[in-house]
Residue frames as qw, qx, qy, qz and C-alpha x, y, z in Angstrom:
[[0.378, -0.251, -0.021, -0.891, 24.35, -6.09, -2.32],
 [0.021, -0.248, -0.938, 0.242, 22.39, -7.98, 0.25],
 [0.556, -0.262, -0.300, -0.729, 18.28, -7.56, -1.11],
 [0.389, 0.026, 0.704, -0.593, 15.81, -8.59, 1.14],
 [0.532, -0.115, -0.435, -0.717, 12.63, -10.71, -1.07],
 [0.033, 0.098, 0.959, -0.265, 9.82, -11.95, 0.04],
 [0.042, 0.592, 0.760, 0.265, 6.14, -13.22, -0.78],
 [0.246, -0.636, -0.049, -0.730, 3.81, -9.30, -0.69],
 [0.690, -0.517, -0.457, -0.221, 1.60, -11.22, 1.86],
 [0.792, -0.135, -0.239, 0.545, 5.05, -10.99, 4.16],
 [0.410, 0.352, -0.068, 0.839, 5.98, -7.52, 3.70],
 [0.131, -0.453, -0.605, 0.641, 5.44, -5.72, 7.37],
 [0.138, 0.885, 0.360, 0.262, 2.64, -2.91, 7.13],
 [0.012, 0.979, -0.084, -0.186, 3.96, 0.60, 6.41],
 [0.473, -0.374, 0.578, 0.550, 7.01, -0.99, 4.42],
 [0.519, 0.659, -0.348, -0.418, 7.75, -0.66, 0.63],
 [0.703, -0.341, 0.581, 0.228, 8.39, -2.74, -1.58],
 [0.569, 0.473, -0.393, -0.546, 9.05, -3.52, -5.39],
 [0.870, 0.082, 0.297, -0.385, 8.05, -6.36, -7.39],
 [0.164, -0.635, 0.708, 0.263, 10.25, -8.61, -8.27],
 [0.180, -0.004, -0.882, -0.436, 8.34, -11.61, -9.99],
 [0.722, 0.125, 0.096, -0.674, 4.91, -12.64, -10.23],
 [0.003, 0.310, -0.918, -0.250, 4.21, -16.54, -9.91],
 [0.466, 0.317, 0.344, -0.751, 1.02, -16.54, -10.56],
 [0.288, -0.039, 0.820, 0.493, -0.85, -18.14, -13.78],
 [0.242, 0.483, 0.820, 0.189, -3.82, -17.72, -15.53],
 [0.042, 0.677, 0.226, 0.699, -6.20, -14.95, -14.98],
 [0.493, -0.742, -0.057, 0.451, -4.76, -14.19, -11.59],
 [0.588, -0.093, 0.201, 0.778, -1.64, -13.36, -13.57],
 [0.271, 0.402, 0.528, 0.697, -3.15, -11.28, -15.88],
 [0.558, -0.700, -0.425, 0.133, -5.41, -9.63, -12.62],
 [0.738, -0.434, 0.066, 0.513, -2.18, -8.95, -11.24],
 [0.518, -0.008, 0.444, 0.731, -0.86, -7.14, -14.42],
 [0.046, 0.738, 0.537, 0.407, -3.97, -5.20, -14.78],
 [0.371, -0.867, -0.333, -0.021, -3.61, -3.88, -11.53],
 [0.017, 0.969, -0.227, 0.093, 0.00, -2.56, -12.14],
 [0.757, -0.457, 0.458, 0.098, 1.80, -5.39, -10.59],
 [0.760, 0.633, -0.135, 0.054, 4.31, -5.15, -12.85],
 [0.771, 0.071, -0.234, 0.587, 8.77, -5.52, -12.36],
 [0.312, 0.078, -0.294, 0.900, 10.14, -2.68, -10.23],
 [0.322, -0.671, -0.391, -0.542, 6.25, -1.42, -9.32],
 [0.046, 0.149, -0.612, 0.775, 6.58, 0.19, -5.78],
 [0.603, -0.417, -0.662, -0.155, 4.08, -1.50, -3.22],
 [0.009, -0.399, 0.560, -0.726, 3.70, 0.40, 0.08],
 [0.419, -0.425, -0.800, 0.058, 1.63, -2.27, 2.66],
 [0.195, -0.426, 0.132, -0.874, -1.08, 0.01, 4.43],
 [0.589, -0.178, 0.426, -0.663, -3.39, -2.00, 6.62],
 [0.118, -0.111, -0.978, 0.129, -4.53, -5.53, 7.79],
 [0.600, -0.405, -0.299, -0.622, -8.55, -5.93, 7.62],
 [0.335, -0.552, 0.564, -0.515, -9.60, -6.75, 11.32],
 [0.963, -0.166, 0.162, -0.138, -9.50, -10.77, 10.65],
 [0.359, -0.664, 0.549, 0.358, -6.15, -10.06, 9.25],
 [0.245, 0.000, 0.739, 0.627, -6.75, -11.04, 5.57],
 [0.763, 0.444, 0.059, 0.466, -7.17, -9.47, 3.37],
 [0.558, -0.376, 0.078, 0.735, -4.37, -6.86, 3.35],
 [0.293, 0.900, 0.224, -0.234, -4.63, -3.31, 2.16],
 [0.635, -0.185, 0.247, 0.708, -1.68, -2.12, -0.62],
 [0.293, 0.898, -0.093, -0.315, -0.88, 1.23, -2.78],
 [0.634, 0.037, 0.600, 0.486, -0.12, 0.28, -5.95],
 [0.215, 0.237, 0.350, 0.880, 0.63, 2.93, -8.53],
 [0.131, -0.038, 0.148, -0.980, -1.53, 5.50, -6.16],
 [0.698, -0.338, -0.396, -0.492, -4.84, 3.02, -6.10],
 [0.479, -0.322, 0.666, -0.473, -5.53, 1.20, -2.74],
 [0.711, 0.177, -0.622, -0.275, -5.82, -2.59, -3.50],
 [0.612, -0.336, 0.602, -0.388, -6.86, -5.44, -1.28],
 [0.742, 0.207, -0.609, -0.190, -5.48, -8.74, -1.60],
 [0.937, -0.090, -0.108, -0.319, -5.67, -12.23, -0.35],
 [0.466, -0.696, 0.545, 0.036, -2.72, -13.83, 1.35],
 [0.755, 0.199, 0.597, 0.181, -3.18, -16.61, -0.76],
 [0.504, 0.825, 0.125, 0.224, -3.27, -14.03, -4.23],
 [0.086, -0.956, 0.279, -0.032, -0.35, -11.85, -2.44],
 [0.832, -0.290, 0.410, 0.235, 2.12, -15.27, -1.66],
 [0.782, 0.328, 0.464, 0.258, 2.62, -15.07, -5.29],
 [0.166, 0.899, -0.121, 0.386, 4.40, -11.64, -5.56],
 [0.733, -0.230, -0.108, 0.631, 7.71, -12.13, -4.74],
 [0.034, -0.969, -0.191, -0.155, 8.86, -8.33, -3.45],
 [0.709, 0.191, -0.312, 0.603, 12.07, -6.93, -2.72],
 [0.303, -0.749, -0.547, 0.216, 12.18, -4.49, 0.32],
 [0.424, 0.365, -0.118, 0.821, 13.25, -1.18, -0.15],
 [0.179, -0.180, -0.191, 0.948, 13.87, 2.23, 1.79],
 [0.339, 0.691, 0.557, -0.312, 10.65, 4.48, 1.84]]
């Protein structure tokens, strides 16, 4: 099986993805885990703010803007819509 991962921050806009680790620490991590960002969570990238960071995402049916720097750290696997 040939998977595609790569950092959220990466994943083109109007793609899916799921989450495949989280390398995050502290209370990012825990952030991160509040907001759903859990193992197999589908992530659909919706929109670039117009300086191009942050980055809109739907995560379990909320809209969620993150930080390229906070997204790097969500390693994502691409899937099919």
């Amino acid at each position: 099986m040939n998977e595609k991962i790569v950092p959220l921050h990466q994943l083109p806009i109007g793609a899916f993805g799921k989450v495949k680790k989280l390398s995050s620490q502290g209370n990012v991590r825990r952030r991160m885990l509040d907001l759903g960002l859990i193992t197999d969570t589908r992530v659909e990238s919706l929109r670039k703010s117009p300086s191009g960071d942050p980055t809109a995402y739907e995560i379990r049916g909320a809209v969620i803007a993150l930080r390229s720097e906070e997204a790097s750290k969500i390693l994502v696997e691409i899937v099919e819509g």
